[in-house]
Structure formats: C-alpha cells, structure tokens
Backbone bond lengths (Angstrom), bond angles and torsions (degrees), N, CA, C in turn:
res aa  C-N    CA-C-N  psi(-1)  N-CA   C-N-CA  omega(-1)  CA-C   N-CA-C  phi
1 X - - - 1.437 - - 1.526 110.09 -
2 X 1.012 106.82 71.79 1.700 122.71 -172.64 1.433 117.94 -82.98
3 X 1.729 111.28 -50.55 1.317 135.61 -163.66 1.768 95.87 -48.35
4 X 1.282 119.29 159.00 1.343 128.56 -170.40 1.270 96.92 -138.02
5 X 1.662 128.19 153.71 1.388 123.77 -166.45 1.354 103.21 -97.61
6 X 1.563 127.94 6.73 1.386 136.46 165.57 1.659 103.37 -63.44
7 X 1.270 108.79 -24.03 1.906 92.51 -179.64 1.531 115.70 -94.36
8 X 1.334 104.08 4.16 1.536 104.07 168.05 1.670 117.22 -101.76
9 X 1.249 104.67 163.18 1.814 112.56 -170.61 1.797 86.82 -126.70
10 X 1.567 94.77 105.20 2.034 95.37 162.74 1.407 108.10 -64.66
11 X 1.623 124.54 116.92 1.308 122.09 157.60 1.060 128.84 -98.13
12 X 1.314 139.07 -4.72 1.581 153.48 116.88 1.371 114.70 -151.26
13 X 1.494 95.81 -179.35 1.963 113.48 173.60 1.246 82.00 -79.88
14 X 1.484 105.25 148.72 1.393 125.67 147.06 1.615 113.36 -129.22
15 X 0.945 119.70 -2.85 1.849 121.18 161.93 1.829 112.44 -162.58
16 X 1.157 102.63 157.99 1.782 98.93 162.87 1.243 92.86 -144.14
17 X 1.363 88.47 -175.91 1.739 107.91 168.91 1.837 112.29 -170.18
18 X 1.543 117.42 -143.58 1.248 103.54 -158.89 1.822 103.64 -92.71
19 X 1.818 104.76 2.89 1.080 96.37 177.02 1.457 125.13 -133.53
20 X 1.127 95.60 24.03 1.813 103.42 168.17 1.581 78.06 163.99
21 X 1.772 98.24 -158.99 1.297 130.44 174.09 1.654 115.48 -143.02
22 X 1.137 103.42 153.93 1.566 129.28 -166.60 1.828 94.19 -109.79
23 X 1.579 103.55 118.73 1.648 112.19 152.86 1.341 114.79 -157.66
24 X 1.603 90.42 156.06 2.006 111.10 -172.22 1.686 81.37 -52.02
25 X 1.371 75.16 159.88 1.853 97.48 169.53 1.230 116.14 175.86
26 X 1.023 117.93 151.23 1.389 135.33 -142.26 1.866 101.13 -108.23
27 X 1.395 148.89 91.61 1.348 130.26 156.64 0.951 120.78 -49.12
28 X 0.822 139.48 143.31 1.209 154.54 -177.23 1.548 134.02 -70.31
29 X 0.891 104.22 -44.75 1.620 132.60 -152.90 1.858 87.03 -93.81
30 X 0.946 117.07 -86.58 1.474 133.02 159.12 1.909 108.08 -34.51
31 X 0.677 141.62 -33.96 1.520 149.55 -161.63 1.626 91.12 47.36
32 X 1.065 126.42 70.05 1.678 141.83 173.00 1.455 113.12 -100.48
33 X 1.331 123.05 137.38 1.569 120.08 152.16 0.973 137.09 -101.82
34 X 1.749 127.47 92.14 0.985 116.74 -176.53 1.634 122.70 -93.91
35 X 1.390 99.11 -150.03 1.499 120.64 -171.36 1.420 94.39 -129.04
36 X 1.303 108.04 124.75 1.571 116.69 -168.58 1.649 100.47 -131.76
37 X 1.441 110.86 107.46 1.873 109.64 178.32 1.783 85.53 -103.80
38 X 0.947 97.39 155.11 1.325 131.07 -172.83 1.669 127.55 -140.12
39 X 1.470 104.10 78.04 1.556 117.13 -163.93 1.726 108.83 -89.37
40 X 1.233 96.80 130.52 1.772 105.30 179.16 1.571 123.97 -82.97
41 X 0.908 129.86 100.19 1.454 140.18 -169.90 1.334 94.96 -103.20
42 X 1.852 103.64 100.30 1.608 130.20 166.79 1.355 112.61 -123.09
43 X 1.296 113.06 119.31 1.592 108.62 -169.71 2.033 109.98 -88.14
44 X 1.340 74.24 79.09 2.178 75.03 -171.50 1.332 100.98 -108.36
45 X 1.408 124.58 104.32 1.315 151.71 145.22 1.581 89.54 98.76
46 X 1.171 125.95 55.03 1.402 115.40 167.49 1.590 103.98 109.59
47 X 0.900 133.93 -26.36 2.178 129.34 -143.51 1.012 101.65 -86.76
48 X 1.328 133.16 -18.04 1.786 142.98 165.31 1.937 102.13 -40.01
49 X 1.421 110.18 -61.93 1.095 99.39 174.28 1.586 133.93 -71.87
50 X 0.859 115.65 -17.34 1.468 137.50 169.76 1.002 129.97 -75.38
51 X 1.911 114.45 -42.67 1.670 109.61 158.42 1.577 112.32 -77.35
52 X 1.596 120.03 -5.60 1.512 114.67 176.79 1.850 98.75 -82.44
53 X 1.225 117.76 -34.04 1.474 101.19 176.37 1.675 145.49 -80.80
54 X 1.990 80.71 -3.35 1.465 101.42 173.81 1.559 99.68 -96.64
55 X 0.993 125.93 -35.55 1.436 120.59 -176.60 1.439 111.88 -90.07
56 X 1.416 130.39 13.79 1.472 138.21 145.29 1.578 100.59 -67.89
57 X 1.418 133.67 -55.88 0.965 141.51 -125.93 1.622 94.18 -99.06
58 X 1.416 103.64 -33.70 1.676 108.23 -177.73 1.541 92.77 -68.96
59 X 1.680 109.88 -61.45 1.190 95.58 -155.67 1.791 121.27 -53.20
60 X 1.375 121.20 -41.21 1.448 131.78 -178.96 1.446 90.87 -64.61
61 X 0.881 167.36 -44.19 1.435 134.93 -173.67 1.814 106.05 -90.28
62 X 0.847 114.67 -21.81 1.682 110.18 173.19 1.751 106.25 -69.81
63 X 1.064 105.59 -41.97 1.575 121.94 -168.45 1.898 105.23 -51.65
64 X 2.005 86.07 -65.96 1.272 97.43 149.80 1.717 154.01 -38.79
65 X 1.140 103.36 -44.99 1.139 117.89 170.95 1.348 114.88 -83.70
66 X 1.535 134.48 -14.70 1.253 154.86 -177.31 1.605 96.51 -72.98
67 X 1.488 115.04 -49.71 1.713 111.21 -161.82 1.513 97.57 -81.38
68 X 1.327 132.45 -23.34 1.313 122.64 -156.10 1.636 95.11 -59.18
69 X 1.593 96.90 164.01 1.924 99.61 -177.24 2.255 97.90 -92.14
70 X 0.706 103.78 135.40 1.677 103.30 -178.61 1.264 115.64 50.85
71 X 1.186 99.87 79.34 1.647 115.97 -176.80 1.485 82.11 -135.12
72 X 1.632 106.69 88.74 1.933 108.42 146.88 1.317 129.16 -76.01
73 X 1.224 96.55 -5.36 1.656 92.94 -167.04 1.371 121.44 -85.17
74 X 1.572 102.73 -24.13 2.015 98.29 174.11 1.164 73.63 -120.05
75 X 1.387 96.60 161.01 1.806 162.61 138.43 2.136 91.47 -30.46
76 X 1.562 99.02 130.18 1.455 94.98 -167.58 2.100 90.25 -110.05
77 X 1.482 95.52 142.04 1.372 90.76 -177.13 1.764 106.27 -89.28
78 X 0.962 99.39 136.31 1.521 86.89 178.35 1.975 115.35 -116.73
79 X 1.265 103.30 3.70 1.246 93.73 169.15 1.502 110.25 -172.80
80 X 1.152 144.48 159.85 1.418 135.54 -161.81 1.968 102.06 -155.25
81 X 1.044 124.55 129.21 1.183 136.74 -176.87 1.516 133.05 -131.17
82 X 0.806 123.44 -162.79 1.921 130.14 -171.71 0.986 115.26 -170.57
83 X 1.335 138.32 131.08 1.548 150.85 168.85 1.571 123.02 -89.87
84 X 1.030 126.54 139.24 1.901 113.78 174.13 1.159 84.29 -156.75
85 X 1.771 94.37 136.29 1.141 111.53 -166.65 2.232 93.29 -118.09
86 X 1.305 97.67 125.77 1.300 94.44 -168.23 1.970 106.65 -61.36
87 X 1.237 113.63 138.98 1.579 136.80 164.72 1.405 147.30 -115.99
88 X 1.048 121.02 82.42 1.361 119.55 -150.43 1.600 124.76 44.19
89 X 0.785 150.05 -98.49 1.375 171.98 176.85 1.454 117.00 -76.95
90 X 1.635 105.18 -55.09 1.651 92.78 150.50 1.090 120.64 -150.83
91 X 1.500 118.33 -143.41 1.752 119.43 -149.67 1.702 92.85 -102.07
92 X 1.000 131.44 163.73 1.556 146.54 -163.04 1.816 106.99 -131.74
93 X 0.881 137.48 106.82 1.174 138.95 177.15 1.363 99.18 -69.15
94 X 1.613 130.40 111.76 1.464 102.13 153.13 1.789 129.96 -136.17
95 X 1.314 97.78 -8.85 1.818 99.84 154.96 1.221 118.01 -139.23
96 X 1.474 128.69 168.36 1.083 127.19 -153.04 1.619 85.24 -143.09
97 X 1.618 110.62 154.41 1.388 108.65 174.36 1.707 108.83 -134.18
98 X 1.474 107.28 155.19 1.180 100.82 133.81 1.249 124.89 -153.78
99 X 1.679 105.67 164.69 1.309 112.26 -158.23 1.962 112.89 -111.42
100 X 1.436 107.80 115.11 1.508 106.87 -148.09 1.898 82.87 -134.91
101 X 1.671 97.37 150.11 1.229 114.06 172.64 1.497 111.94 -30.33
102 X 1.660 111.13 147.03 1.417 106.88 -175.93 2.007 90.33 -112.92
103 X 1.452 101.20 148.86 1.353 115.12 -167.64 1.634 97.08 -132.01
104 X 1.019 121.97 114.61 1.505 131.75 178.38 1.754 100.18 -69.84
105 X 0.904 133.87 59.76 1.541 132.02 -179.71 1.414 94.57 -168.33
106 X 1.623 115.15 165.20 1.187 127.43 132.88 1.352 122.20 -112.93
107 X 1.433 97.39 164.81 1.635 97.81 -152.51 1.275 97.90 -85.83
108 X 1.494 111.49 -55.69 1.872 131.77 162.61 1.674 93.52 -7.58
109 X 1.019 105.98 -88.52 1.955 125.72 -175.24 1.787 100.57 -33.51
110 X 1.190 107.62 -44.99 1.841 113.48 -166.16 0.973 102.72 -80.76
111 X 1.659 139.08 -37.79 1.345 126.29 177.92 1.524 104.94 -80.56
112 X 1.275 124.49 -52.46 1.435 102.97 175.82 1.751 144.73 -65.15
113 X 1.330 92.54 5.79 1.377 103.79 171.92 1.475 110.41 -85.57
C-alpha cells in the first residue's frame, strides 16, 4: 500500500455516505479514471476498531474477487491505501482509500429502473 493520494486528480463526488465519499478521479501517472472511495477512520467511542474490521473484510473479498479471471459482476479493486497525517510526536491514521474501476452509471438508478 504504497500509492499516495498526491497521484490522483479529484474530478468530482459522485456518491457519499456516513463514511467518507466516493469520486471519479483521474491517476495520474497512468492517465486512468478511476473510482476513488474515501473512508474516514475516527476513533469516537470505540469505531476505529470496528471500521478496521469491516474494512479488512471488504477489502479480502474485493481483493479476491478482483483476481478471479471473468468476474463481470464486481467492480475490480485496483489499489487500496492509507493516509497519516503527521501529530506531534506521531503519525495519525485517518482515511483509508480505495481505488476501484470507474463505471459511468449508477447501479442504485439501473436496478430501479
């Protein structure tokens, strides 16, 4: 988990929710468009550990499901990262990303039509 969020360009939100937000974005390096979620890791009354054990759990089955050969059906992750933002003395973990195929649709919108 090397990638740094300096090589991406935010070109808008395209969803949020109660734990970050999701936007197109552009890598850089690659001139790629991805899908960039952007999860907030705040340790308020405990949930630090709890969004780290749900987002173990996302990531190993996305990861997973990412290598299979003809797998249309999910969204392939292609890269996953961490931010620390330096704090006195030390570094602060506080969002985590990942960076997954970008799909010009929503799905929400496609199933309910």
């Amino acid at each position: 988990m090397s990638t740094q969020i300096g090589q991406y360009k935010i070109l808008k939100v395209i969803g949020s929710g109660a734990y970050g937000k999701v936007y197109k974005a552009l890598h850089i390096p690659t001139e790629t468009i991805v899908a960039l979620k952007s999860i907030k890791l705040q340790d308020e009354e405990g949930m630090l550990q709890l969004q780290l054990v749900m987002l173990a759990r996302e990531l190993q089955i996305l990861f997973k499901l990412s290598r299979q050969d003809n797998n249309q059906f999910t969204v392939s992750l292609l890269d996953a990262f961490t931010n620390q933002e330096a704090e006195e003395d030390s570094t602060k973990l506080t969002k985590m990303y990942l960076v997954m195929e970008f799909f010009d649709f929503d799905l929400q919108k496609l199933l309910g039509n």
